[in-house]
C-alpha positions in Angstrom: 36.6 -56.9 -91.4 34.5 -57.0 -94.7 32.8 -54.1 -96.1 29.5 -55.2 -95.7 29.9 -56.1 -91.9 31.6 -52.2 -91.4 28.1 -51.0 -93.3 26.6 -53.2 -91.1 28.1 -52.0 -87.4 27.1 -48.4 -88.5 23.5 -49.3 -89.5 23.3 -50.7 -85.8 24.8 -47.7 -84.4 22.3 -45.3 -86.1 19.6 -47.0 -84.9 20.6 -47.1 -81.6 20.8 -43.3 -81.6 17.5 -42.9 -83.3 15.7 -45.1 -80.6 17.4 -43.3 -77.9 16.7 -39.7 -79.8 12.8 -41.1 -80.2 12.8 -42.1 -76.6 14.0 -38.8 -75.5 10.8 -37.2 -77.3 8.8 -39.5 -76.0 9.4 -38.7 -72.7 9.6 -35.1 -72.9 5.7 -35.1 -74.5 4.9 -37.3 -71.6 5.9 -34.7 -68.9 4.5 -31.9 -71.1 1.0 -33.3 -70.8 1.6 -33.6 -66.9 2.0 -30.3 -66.1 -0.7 -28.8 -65.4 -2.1 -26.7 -62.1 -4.9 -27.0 -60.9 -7.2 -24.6 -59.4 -10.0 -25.2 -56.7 -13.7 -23.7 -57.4 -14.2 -24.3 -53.2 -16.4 -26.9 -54.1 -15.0 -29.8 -54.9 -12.3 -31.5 -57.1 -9.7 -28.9 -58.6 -9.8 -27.8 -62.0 -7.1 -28.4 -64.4 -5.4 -25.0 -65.9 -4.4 -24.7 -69.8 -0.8 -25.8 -69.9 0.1 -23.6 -72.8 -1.3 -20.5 -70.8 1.4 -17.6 -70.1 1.9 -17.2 -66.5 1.0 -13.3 -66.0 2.6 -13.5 -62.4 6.5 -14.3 -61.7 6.4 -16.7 -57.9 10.0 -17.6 -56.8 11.0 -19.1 -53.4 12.1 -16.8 -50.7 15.2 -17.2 -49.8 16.2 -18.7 -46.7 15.6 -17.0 -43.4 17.1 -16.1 -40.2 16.5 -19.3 -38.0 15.0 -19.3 -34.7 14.7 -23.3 -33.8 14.2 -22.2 -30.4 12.1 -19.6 -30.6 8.8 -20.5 -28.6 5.5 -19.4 -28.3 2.9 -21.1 -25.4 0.7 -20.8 -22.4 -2.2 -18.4 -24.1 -4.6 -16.9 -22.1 -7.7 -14.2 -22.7 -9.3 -12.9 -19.8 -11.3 -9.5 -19.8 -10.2 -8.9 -23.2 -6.4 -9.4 -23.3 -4.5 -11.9 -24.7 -0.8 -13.3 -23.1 1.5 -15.6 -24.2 5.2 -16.7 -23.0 7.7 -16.3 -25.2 10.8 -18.4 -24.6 14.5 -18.2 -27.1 17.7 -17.2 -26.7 17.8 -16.3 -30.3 14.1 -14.5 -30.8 13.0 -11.3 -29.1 9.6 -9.2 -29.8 10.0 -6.0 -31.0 13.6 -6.2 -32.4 14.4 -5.9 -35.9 15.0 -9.3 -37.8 19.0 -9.4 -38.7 18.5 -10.6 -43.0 15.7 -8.2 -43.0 17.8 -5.3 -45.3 18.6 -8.2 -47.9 14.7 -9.3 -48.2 13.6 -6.9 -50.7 9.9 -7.2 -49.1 7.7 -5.0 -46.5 9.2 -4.8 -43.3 7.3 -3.9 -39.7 9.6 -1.0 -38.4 8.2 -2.0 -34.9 10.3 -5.2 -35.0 9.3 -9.1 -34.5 5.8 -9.6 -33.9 3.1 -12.5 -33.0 0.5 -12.7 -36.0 -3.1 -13.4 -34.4 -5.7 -14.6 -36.5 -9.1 -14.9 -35.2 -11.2 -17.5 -37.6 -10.6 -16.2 -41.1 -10.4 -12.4 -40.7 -7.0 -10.6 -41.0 -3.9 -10.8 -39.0 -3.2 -8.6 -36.5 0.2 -7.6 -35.8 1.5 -7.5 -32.0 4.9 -6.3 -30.6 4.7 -7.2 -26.9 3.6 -10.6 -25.2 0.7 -9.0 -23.4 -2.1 -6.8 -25.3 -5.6 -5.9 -25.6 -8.0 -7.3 -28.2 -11.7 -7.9 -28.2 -13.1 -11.3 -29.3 -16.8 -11.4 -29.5 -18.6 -14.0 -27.3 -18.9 -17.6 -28.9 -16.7 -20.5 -30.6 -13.9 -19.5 -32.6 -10.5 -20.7 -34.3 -7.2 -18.6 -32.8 -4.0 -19.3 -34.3 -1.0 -17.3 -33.4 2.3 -17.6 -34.4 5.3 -15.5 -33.9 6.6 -13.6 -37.3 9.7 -12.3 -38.3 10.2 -7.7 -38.8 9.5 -9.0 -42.4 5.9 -10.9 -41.4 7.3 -14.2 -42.2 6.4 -16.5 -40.0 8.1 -19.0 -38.2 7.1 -22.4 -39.0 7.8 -25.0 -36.5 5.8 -27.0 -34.0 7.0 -24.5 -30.9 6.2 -20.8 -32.6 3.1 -21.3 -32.8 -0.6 -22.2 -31.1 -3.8 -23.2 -32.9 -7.2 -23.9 -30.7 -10.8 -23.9 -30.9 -11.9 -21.8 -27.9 -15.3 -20.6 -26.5 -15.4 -17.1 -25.5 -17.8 -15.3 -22.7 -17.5 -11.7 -20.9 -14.2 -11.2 -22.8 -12.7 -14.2 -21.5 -12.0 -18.0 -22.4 -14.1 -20.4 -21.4 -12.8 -23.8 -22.8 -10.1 -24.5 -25.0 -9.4 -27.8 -27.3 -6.5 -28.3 -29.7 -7.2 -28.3 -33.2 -6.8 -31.5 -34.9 -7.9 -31.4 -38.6 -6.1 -30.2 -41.7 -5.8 -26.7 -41.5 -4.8 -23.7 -43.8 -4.5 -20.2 -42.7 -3.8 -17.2 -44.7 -1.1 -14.7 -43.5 0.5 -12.6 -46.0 -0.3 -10.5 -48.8 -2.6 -8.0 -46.4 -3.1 -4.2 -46.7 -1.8 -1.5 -48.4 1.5 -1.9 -49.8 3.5 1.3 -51.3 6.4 2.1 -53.7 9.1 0.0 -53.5 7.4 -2.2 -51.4 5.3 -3.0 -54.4 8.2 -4.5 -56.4 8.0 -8.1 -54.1 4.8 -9.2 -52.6 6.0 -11.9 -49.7 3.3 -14.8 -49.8 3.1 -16.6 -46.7 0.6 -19.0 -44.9 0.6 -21.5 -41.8 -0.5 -25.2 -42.1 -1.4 -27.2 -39.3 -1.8 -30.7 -39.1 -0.5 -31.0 -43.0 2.3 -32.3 -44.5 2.9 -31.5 -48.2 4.3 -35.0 -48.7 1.4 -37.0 -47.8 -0.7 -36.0 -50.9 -1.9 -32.5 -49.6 -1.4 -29.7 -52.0 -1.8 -25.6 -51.8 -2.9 -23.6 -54.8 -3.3 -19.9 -54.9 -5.7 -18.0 -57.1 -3.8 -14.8 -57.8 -6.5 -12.8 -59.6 -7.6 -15.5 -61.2 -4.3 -16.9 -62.5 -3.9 -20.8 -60.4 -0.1 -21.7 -59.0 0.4 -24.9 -57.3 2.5 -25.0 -54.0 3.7 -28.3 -53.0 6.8 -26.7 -50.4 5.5 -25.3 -47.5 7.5 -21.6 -47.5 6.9 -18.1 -48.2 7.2 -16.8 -52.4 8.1 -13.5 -53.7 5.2 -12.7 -55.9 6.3 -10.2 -58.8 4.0 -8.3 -61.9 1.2 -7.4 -59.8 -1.0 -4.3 -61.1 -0.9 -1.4 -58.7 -5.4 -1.4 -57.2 -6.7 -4.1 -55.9 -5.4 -7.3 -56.4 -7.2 -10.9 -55.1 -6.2 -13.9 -53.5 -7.3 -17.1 -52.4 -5.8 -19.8 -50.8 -7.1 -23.3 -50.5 -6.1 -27.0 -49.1 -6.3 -29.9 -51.0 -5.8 -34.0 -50.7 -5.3 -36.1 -53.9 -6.9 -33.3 -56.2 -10.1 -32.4 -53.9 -10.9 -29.2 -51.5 -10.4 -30.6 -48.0 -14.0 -30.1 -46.0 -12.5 -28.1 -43.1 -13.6 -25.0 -41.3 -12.1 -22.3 -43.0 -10.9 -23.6 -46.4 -10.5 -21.5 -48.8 -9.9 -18.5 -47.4 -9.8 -14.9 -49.9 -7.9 -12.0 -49.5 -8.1 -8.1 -51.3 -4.4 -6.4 -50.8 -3.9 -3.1 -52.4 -1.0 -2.0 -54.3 -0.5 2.1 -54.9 2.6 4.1 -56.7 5.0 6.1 -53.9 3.2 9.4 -54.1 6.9 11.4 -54.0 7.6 9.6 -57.4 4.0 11.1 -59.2 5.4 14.4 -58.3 
């Protein structure tokens, strides 16, 4: 081979690198301007977030959780002021302590497995037995209830849980439809966390009537900073300040806040130092 056509062979190879190496950067400014989260105002299409902002808040997955595929939860009823549900598995009991929960690093309910009741957009509240007292003031409201592990997290399939639009009278339920829209509901951060418990803040929610894959989307405004969720399960959040801290959680489709009841929803969680270690 002559000189020229050896000169000529390398030439070609540099410059096939180079156009690889330019594609390459190419690309990699193409998926830096793409990632961005946005952030819903409530009132319409989300906002997009700087992309060069530092994330003030660490949000990893939880890790995988004790499985309960048949774990059941059906037949609710609410009559002079007392809910009761059946609650079918060979696997999940009320009251008992979930096996993973030492390895969680996360609040855990000392009174075991529990149903989380949520009445329209206020709080959860934690039950330990299938049978229980709790007032519901006379007209329509949304009930979800699903059944939770010690930890709080809930368990999300189509059996664990109920959602219905009901209309309450004299402590009782009147009429009762399935709920069909879109919907989001808040569960976890709530109340006072303390000392160690501090350390991992468990996010969790319920979606009904979503799936993440059709276009749907969940951000969370964590005192003001926006992450994007597009994998329905529970995050550890880390970095929080010890106070108040703020959250809210809201639905949306192809960029825009989805117009159903209840969306967003906010919730204030408190964080405080274990007073044994101020001492």
């Amino acid at each position: 081979m002559t000189y020229l056509g050896v000169k000529f062979i390398k030439f070609n190879t540099y410059m096939k690198y180079l156009t690889y190496a330019l594609m390459f950067v190419g690309l990699c400014f193409t998926a830096c301007k793409s990632d961005v989260k946005p952030s819903a105002d409530g009132k319409g299409a989300a906002k997009v977030a700087d992309s060069d902002k530092k994330n003030k808040y660490k949000l990893t997955p939880f890790q995988v959780s004790a499985a309960f595929p048949d774990a059941e939860l059906s037949n609710m009823r609410y009559s002079e002021g007392q809910f009761e549900f059946d609650v079918k598995s060979d696997s999940y009991e009320l009251g008992q302590q979930t096996t993973d929960a030492p390895v969680k690093m996360c609040a855990n309910s000392g009174k075991g497995q529990h149903i989380h009741l949520i009445v329209d957009n206020a709080p959860y509240a934690a039950k330990y037995v299938a049978k229980f007292d709790h007032d519901v003031a006379d007209g329509d409201h949304t009930i979800l209830a699903f059944l939770s592990r010690s930890y709080h997290e809930s368990i999300k399939t189509s059996t664990a849980h109920i959602l219905k639009n009901v209309k309450v009278k004299d402590k009782a339920i009147v009429e009762m439809t399935d709920v069909t829209v879109p919907t989001l509901t808040y569960s976890r951060p709530k109340g006072t966390y303390m000392g160690e418990d501090t350390k991992k803040i468990m996010l969790d929610y319920y979606l009904s009537n979503v799936d993440l894959k059709d276009g749907y989307t969940v951000v969370a405004d964590i005192n003001g900073e926006n992450v994007e969720m597009n994998t329905w399960q529970p995050y550890y959040i880390e970095g929080l300040p010890m106070g108040e801290n703020k959250i809210t959680l809201t639905l949306l489709k192809d960029g825009a806040v989805v117009q159903t009841p209840l969306n967003p929803v906010t919730r204030v969680f408190t964080l405080k130092a274990d007073p044994a270690e101020a001492g």
